[in-house]
PARO-336804 format. One record per residue (C-alpha): residue number from 1; residue in one letter; chain; z, y, x. Coordinates in nm, 4 decimals, padded with zeros to 6 digits. Each point is the difference from the previous one (the first is absolute). Layout:
<nulums>
n:NUM; res:A; chain:A; w:Z; v:Y; u:X
...
</nulums>
This chain:
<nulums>
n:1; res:X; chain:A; w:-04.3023; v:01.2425; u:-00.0282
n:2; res:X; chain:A; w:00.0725; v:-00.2401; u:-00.2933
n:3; res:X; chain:A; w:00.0716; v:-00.2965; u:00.2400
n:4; res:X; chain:A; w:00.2849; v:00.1948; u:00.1990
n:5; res:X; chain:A; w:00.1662; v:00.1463; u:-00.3662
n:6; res:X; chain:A; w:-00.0043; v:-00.3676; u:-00.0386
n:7; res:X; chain:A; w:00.1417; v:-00.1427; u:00.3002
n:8; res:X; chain:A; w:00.2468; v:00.2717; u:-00.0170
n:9; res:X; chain:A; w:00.1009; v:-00.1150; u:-00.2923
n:10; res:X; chain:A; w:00.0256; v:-00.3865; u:00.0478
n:11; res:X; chain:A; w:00.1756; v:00.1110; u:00.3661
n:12; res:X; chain:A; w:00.2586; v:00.1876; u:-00.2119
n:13; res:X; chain:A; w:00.0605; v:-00.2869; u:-00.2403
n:14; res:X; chain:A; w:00.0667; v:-00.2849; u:00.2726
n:15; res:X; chain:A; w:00.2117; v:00.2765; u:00.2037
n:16; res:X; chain:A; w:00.2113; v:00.0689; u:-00.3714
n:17; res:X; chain:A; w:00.0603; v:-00.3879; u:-00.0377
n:18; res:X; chain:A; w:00.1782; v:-00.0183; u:00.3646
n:19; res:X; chain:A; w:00.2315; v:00.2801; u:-00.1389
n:20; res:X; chain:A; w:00.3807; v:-00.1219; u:-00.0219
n:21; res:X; chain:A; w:00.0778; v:00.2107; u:-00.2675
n:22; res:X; chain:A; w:00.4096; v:00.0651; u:-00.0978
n:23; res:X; chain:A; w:00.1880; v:-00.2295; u:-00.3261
n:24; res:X; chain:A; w:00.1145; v:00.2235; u:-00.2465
n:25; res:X; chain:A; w:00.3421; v:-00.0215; u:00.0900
n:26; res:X; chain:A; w:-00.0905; v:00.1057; u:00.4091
n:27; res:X; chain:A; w:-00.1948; v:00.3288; u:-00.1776
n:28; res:X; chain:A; w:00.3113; v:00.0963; u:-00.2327
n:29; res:X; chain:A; w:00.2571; v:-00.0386; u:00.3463
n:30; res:X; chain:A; w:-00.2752; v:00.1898; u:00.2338
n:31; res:X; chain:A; w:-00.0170; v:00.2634; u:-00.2838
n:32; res:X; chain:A; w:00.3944; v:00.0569; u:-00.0391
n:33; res:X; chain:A; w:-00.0192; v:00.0115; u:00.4529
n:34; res:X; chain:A; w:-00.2339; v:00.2830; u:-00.0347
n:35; res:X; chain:A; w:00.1323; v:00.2038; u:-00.2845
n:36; res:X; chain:A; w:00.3511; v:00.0118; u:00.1599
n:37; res:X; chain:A; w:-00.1309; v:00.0550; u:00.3159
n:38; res:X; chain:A; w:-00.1989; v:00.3251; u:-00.1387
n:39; res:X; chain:A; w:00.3521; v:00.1135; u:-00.1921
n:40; res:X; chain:A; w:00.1810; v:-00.0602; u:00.3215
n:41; res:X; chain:A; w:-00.2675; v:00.2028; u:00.2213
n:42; res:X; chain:A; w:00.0150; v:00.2626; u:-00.2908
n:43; res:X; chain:A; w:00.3208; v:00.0158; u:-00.0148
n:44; res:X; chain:A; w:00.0705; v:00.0594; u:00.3810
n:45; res:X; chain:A; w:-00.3102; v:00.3004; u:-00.0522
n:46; res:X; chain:A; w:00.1979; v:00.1758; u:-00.2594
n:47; res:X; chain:A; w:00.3507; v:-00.0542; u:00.1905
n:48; res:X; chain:A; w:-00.2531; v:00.1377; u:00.3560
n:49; res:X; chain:A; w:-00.1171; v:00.2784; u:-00.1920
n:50; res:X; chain:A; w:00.2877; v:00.0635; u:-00.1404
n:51; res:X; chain:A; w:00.2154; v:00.0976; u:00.3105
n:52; res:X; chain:A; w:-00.2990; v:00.1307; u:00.1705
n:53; res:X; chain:A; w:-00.0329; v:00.2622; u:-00.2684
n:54; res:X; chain:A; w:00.3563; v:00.0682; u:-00.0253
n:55; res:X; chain:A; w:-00.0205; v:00.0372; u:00.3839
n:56; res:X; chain:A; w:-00.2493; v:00.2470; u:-00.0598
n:57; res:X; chain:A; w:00.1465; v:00.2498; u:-00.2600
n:58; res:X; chain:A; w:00.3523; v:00.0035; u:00.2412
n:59; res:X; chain:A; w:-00.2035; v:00.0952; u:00.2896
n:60; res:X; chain:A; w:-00.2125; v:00.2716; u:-00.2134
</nulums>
């Protein structure tokens, strides 16, 4: 049981070292893709919701 924790382990190291892991300056421009993309995709929720409520209190 100790020997596979073990191998595990080593089999995790080797597969963390062929990683290509982001510059800082790739991480900062991913980060400011994704937080306007979630404003943007908020956004067009509250603008959805909105008219769909709207929609609703005309009808009712």
């Amino acid at each position: 049981m100790i020997a596979k924790i073990k191998a595990f382990g080593q089999e995790v190291v080797r597969e963390m070292q062929k990683v290509s892991w982001p510059t800082r300056e790739q991480l900062r421009e991913s980060s400011i893709v994704v937080a306007v993309a979630c404003l943007l995709m908020a956004g067009f929720a509250w603008i959805v919701d909105t008219l769909v409520t709207a929609i609703l209190r005309f009808i009712f």
